[in-house]
N, C-alpha and C positions, 0 to 999 in steps of 0.2 A: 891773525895769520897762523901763528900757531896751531890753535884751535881748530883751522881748518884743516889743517895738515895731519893733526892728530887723528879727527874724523875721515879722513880721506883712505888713513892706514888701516882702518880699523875695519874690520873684513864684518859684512853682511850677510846672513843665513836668508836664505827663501823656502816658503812654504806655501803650499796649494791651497791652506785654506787657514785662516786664523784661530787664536785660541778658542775663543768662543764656537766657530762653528765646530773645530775638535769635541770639546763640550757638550755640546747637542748632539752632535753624531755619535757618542759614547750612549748619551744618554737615551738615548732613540733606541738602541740594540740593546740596553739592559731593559730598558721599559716591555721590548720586541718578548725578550727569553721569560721576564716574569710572566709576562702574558700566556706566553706556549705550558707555564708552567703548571699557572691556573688552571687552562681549559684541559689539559693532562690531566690533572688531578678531577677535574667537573668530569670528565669523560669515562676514568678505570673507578671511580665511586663506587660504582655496583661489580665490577670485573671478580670473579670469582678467578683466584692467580692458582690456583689446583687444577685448574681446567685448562690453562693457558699452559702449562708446565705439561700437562700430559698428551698438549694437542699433535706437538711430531709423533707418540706412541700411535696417536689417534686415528692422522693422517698414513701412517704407512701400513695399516691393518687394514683399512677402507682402500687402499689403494692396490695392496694387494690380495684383496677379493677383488677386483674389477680386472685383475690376470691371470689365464687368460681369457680375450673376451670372447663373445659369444656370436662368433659369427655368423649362424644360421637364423641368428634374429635378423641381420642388416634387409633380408629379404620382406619385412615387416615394415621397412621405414622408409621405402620407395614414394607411396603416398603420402607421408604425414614432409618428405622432405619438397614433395610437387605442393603440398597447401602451402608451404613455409616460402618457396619460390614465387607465389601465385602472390601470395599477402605482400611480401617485398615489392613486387612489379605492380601490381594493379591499386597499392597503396602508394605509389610512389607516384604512377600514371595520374591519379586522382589528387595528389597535391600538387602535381605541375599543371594541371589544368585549372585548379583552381588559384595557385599559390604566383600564378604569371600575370594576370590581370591585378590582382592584390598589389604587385610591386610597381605595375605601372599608379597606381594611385598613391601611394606609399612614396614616390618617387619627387621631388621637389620639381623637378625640370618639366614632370611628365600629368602632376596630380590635377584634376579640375578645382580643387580648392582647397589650399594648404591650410585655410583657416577648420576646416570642420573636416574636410572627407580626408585629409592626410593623418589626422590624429587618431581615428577612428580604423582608418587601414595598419597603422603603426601599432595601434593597442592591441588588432587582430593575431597582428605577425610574434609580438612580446609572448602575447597569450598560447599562443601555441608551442612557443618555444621552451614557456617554462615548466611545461608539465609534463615528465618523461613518456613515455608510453606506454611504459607498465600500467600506470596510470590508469592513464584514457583506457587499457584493455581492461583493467577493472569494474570500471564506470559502463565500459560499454557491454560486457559480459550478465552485470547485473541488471540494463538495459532492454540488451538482445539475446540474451543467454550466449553459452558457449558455441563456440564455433569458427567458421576462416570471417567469417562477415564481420566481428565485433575485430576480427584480428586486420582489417584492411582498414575500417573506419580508425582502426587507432593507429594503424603507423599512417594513416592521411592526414589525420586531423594534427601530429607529431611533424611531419612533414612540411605542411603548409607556410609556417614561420621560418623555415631553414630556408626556401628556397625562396620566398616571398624577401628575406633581409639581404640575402647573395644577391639577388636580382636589382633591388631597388638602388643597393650600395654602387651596383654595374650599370645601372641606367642613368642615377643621376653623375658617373664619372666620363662619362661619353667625350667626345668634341664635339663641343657647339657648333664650334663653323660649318661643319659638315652638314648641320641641321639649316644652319641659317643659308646655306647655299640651298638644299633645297625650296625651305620656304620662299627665296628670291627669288624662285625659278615659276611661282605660282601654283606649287601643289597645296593642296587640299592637305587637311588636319590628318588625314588616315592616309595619305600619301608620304606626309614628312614622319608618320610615323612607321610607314614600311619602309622607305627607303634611306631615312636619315636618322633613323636610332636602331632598328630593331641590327639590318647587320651590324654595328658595331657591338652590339650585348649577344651578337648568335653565339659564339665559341663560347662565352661565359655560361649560357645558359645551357648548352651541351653539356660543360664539365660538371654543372652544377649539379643537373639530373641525372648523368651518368655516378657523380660521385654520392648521391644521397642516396640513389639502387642499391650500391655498395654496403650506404649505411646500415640501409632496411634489410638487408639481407641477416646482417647479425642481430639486429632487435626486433625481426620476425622468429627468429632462432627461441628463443626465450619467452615471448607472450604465449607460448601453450604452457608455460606456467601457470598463466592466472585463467587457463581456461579460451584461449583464444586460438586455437589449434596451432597445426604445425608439427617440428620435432619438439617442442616446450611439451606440447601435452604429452607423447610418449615421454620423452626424459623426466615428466612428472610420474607418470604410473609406475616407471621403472624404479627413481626411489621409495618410492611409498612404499612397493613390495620387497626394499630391499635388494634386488635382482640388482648386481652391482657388475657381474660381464656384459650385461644388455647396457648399463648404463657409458662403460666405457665406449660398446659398439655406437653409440649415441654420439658421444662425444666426440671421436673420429671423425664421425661422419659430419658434424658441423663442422669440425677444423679443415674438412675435405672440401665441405661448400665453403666457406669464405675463405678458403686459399685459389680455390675456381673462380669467384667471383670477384676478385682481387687481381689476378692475371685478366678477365675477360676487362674489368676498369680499368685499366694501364692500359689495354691494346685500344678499348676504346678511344681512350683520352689521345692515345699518340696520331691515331686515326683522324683526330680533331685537329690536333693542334698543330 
């Protein structure tokens, strides 16, 4: 009885987790920082630190030739900014025609054959996904040579997997029952699929395409870098020559389209939803 008594006075600490997982949880975050410390070191290996020291000299000499800019260039970039609009829309057009049917296969609920034709639609969507579109404008420049053509086939083919994964993710989260009500009703395979899947995935598939426009509009921006027209290709001529007020009017003018095309994605979405 004592003994119990004793114990009973004797006050008790609590804690979230035990020594040991303390332990491992220390040991996890030293192991974490060695890590960053290595790949730091694998990464400034070659870093010339004279160059990295001089770069804000660098940056505000280049920054200030580019003011003031050059504003009777903007009248030059009417067209290069209608191909860069055209390659955003009509590449984007081209992956939802293509990247919608893909996700109804891709879809578990929806696929004719999870064993063979789902894995193959899956590897489609991956494949697209993972290779930026610089890329694909590379590939497709040295292809089709330069031009808006190699600039649409790359933000489509870029495209195809974004809205092919948003779609399939939206098709197989549906309500069933709404499908199984129609099917008990005796419609037909293309009837349960117009009436008992497709409106519950419309909104999704709205935003999806409205918000990948969006995308393509800024990585249409930049492929006349590699030669796929657009503003990319003047903002390429612009530095080669140096011409660094044109280059600013350049850069404006893209911050001007995807601030436009940013507001018209918002009004559309709200319009949706």
């Amino acid at each position: 009885m004592p003994v119990l008594a004793a114990d009973a006075a004797t006050p008790r600490s609590w804690s979230v987790s035990t020594p040991r997982q303390r332990l491992m949880r220390w040991l996890g975050w030293l192991a974490l920082v060695a890590l960053t410390i290595f790949c730091w070191r694998i990464m400034t290996a070659d870093t010339i630190w004279a160059f990295v020291t001089d770069a804000p000299k660098q940056a505000a000499d280049i920054f200030g030739r580019m003011v003031p800019p050059r504003w009777d260039y903007a009248g030059r970039l009417w067209l290069p900014l209608w191909d860069t609009i055209n390659i955003a829309t009509l590449g984007t057009l081209i992956a939802v025609i293509l990247g919608t049917p893909l996700a109804f296969l891709a879809a578990r609920n929806t696929t004719p054959s999870v064993a063979f034709i789902r894995p193959i639609a899956l590897f489609i969507i991956v494949a697209s996904r993972s290779i930026n579109a610089l890329i694909w404008g590379l590939l497709l420049v040295s292809v089709l040579g330069p031009g808006v053509l190699a600039g649409i086939i790359a933000i489509a083919l870029r495209s195809i997997g974004f809205v092919g994964k948003l779609l399939y993710e939206a098709i197989e989260e549906i309500d069933e029952t709404q499908v199984e009500a129609v099917r008990a009703s005796g419609a037909s395979q293309a009837q349960v699929m117009s009436w008992g899947i497709v409106p519950q995935i419309l909104p999704v598939f709205a935003t999806v395409c409205v918000f990948r426009w969006d995308i393509n509009i800024r990585e249409s921006t930049v492929l006349g870098l590699v030669g796929a027209g657009g503003l990319g290709l003047a903002l390429e001529a612009s530095l080669n020559t140096l011409a660094w007020p044109q280059v600013s009017v350049i850069l404006l003018m893209i911050l001007a389209t995807v601030v436009i095309s940013e507001w018209l994605t918002a009004r559309v979405r709200k319009a949706i939803i």
